[in-house]
C-alpha positions in Angstrom: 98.1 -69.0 -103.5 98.8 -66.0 -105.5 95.1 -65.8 -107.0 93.8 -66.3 -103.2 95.5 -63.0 -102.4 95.5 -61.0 -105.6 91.7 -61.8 -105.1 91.7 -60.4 -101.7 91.3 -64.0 -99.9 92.3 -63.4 -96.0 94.9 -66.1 -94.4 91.7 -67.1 -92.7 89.6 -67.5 -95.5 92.4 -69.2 -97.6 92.7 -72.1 -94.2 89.2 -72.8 -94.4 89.0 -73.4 -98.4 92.3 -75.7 -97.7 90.8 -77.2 -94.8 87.2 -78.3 -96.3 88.6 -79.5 -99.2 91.0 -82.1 -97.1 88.2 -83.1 -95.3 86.0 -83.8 -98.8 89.1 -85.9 -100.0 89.0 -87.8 -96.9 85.2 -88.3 -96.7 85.7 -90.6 -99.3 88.4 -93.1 -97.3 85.4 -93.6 -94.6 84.4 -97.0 -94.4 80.4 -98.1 -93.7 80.0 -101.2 -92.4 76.1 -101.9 -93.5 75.8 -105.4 -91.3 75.1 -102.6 -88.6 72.5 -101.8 -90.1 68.5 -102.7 -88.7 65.7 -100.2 -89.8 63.2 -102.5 -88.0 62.5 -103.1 -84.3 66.0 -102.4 -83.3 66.5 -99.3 -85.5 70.2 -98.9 -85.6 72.3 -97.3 -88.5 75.2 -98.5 -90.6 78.9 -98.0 -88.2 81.9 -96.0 -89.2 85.0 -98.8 -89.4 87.8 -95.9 -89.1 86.6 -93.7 -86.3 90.2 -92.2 -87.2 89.7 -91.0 -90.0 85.9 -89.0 -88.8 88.1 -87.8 -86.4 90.3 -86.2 -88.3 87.7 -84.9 -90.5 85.8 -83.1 -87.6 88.7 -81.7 -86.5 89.6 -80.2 -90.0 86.2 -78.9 -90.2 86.1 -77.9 -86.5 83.7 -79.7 -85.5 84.2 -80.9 -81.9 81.3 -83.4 -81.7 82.4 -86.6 -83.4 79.6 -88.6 -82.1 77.0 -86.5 -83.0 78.5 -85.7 -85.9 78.5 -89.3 -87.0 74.5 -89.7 -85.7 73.9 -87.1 -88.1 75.3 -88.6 -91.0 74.4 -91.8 -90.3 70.4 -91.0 -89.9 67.8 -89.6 -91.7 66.3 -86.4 -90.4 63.5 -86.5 -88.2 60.1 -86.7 -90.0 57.7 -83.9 -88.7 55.2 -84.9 -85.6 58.1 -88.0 -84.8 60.4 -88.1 -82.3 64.1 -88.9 -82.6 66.0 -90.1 -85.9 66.0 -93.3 -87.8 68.5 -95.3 -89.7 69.4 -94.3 -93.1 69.4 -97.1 -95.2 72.6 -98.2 -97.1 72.8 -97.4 -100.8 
């Protein structure tokens, strides 16, 4: 905490480096559950099992859209001239 401020870090500053670094560390207690996932017909991504734990994540990061949030993390980006997004497929 001392390097933050002798390096001029505002309070601010300091809360956001603390607060994306929580929400890297929990990132990696999400759990995918793949048997959601269809990339045919049906097109639907892989599900978050611990909603909780996106939750919390948003709200360290501020983010106040959880679903959308998730839909973005769950899909691929749309692909120029299509419509919409489509599953990303589980690794």
């Amino acid at each position: 905490m001392k390097a933050f401020v002798s390096l001029g870090f505002s309070k601010d500053e300091i809360d956001a480096i603390h607060n994306i670094t929580a929400a890297s560390i929990h990132c990696g207690e999400l759990i995918l559950d793949n048997s959601t996932f269809d990339d045919g017909k049906n097109a639907a991504p892989v599900s978050i099992k611990n909603m909780k734990q996106m939750e919390l994540i948003c709200s360290l990061l501020g983010i106040k859209d959880v679903p959308g949030f998730v839909t973005e993390l769950v899909n691929k980006g749309a692909i120029a001239g299509i419509k919409g997004r489509t599953p990303e497929k589980p690794s």
